[in-house]
C-alpha positions as CSV (number, residue, x, y, z in Angstrom):
1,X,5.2,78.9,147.3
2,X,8.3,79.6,144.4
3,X,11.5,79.6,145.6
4,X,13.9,82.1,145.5
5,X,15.8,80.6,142.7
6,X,12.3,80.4,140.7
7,X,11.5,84.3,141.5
8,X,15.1,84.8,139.8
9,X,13.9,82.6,136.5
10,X,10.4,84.6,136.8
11,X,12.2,87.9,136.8
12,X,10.8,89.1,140.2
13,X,14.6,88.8,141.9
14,X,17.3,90.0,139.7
15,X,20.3,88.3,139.4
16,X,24.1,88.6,138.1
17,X,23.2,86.4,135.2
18,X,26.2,84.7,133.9
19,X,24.5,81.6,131.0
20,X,20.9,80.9,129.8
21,X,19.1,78.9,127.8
22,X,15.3,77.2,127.7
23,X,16.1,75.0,130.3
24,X,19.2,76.4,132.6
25,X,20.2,79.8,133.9
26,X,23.5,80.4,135.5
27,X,24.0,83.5,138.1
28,X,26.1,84.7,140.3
29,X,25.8,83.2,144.3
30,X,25.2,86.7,146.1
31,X,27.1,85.1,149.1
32,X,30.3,83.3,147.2
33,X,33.1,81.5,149.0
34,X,35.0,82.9,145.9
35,X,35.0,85.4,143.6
36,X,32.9,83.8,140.3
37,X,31.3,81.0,142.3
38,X,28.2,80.6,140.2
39,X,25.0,78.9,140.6
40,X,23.4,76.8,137.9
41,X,20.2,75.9,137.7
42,X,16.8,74.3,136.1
43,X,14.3,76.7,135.3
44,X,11.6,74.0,136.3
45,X,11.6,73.7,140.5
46,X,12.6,70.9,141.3
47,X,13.4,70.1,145.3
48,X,16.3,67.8,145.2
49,X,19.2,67.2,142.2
50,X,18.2,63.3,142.1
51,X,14.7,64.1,141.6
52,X,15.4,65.7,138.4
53,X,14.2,63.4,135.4
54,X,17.8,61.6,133.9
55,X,17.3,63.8,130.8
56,X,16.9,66.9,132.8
57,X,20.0,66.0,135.0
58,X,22.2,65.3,132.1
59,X,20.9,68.5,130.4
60,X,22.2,70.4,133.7
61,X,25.4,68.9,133.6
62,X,26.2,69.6,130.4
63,X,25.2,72.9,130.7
64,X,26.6,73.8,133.6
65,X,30.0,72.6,131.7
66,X,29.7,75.3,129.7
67,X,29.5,77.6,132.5
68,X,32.6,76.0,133.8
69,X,34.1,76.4,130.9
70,X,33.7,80.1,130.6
71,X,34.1,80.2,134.2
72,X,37.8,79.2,133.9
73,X,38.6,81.3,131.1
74,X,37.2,84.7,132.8
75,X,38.2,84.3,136.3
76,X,42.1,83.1,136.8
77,X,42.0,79.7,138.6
78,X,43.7,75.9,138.2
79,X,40.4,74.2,137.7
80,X,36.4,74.4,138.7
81,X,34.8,72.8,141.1
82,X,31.6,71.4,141.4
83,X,29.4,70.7,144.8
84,X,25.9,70.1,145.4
85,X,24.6,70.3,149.1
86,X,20.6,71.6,148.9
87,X,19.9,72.3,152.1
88,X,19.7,75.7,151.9
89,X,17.1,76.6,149.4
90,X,14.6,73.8,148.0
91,X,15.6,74.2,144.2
92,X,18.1,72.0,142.9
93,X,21.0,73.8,142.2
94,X,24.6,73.0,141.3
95,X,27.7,75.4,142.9
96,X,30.7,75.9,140.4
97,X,33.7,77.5,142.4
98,X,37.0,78.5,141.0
99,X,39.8,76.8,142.7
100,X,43.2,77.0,142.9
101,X,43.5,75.0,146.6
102,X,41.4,72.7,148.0
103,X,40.2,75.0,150.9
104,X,39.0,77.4,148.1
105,X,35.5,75.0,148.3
106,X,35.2,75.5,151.9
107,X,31.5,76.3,152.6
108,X,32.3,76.8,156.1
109,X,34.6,80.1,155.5
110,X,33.4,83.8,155.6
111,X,31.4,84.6,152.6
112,X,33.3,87.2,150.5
113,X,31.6,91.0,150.2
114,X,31.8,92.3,146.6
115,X,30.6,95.5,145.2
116,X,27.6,95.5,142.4
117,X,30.3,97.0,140.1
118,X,32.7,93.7,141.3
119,X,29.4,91.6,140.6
120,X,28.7,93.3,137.2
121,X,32.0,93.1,136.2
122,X,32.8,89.2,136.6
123,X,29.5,88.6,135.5
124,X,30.4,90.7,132.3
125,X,33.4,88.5,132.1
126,X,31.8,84.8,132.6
127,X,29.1,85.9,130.3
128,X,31.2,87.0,127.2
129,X,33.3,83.6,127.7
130,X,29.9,81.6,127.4
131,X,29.5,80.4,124.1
């Protein structure tokens, strides 16, 4: 059975699509800690990060980079961090969250409630930053 993230890749689910390319696509997490947390992923389904082959890994890394990257520039914040956890849906899957303290990473907080326009809009913005 396809996961969620894979219905996104397969068009079934939309998205806030922020990046893509043959491998990779990069969206908007529906329920962010933070406005512009994104989710990267692979396109191929994959359970667990450090199952990914070491090409494939790499190849997410440095794309998701380039998320981080425009990221930064479209949504005001001191850096961009990075978490992994997995548990919740069985496609690997990389958070980047823009920080500007610590506690801005916290999983545990209440999930912020934006607006489609609020989703379109920041996705807009990551998007025309992504080169």
């Amino acid at each position: 059975m396809a996961t969620i993230f894979s219905k996104i890749v397969n068009g079934e689910i939309p998205c806030y699509k922020v990046a893509e390319d043959g491998q990779f696509l990069a969206f908007l997490d529906i329920f962010p800690i933070a406005a512009g947390h994104v989710l990267v992923i692979p396109k191929v389904e994959t359970d667990y990060l450090f199952d990914l082959e070491d090409q494939d890994l790499s190849g997410l890394m440095l794309f998701s980079k380039r998320v981080a990257i425009a990221l930064k520039k479209a949504v005001p914040c001191k850096k961009v961090g990075i978490a992994v956890l997995g548990l919740e849906v069985p496609h690997a899957h990389i958070h980047l969250i823009p920080l500007n303290s610590e506690s801005d990473i916290n999983f545990l907080k209440p999930k912020l409630k934006l607006t489609t326009d609020e989703f379109d809009e920041i996705s807009s913005r990551i998007a025309g930053e992504f080169v």
